[in-house]
C-alpha positions in Angstrom: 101.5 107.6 25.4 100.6 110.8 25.6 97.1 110.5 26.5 98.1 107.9 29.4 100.1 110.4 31.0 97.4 113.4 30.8 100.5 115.5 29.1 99.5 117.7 26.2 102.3 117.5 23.2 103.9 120.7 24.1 103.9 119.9 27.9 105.5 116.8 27.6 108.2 118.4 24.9 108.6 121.4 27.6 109.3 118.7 30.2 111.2 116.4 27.7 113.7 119.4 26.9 113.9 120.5 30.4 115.3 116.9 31.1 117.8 117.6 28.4 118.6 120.9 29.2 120.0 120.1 32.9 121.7 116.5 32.5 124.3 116.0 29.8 123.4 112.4 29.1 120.7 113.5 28.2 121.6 116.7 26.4 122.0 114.9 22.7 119.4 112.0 23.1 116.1 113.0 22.8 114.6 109.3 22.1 116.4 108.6 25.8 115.1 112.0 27.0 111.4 111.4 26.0 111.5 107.7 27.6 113.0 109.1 31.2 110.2 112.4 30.9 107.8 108.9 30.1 108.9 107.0 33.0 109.1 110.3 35.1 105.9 112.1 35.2 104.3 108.8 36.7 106.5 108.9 39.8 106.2 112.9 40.2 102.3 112.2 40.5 102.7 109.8 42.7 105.1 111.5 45.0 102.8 114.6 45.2 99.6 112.4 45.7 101.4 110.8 48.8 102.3 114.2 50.3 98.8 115.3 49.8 97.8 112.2 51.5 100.3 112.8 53.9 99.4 116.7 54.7 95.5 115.2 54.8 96.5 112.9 57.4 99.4 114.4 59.2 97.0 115.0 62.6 95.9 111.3 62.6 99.4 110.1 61.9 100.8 111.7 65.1 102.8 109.6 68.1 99.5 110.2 70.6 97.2 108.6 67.9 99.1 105.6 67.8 97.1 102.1 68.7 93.7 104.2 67.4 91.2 102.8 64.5 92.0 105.9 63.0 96.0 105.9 63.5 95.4 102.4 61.8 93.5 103.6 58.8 95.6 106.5 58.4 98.7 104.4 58.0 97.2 101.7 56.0 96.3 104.9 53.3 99.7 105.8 53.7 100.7 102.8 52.9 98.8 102.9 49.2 100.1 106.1 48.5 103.5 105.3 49.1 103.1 101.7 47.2 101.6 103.8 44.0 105.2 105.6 44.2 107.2 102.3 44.9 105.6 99.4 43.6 103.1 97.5 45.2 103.9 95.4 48.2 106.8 97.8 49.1 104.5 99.3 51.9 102.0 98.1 54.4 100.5 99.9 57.7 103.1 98.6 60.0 105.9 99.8 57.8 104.2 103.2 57.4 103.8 102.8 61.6 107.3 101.5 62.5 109.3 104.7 60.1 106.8 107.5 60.8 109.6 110.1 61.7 111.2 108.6 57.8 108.0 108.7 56.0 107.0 112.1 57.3 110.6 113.7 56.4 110.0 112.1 52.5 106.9 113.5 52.3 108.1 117.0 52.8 111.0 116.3 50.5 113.3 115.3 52.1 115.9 113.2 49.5 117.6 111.0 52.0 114.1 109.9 53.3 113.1 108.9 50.0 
């Protein structure tokens, strides 16, 4: 498991007691602690991938660009990164199009957004 996440032992113990550390139902439960960190680290790559992505394409994916080839590709990337963080199909380039003011507030962090 390790190995698929690209987490070191230690790292992934660090993270793992973290976890437990700052939500009690996790506090005693270390099996259920280890799974969340597990299921976690994915989705934290994921999210930081997109916002890279984002950042990349942030000049591109701007109101005046709309209707270009490069709007287009831009939101059909978007799209990808954002379907790597919730499941495939979730996004496509219209959606990415149609919620830009949305997408643009999750990828600088915003919780709501997301």
């Amino acid at each position: 498991m390790l190995a698929e996440l690209g987490m070191s032992e230690d790292a992934f113990d660090d993270y793992t007691n973290e976890l437990q550390k700052n939500n009690s139902n996790l506090k005693d439960n270390e099996e259920l602690a280890q799974k969340v960190a597990a299921a976690q680290i994915p989705i934290h790559r994921n999210v930081k991938k997109a916002a890279e992505i984002f950042a990349d394409n942030a000049d591109v994916l701007d109101e005046a660009n709309r209707g270009t080839e490069d709007f287009s590709a831009a939101c059909s990337t978007m799209a990808d990164a954002l379907n790597d963080v919730f499941g495939e199909g979730a996004f496509d380039a219209e959606t990415v199009s149609g919620n830009l003011e949305t997408v643009k507030k999750a990828m600088e962090g915003d919780i709501e957004a997301l």
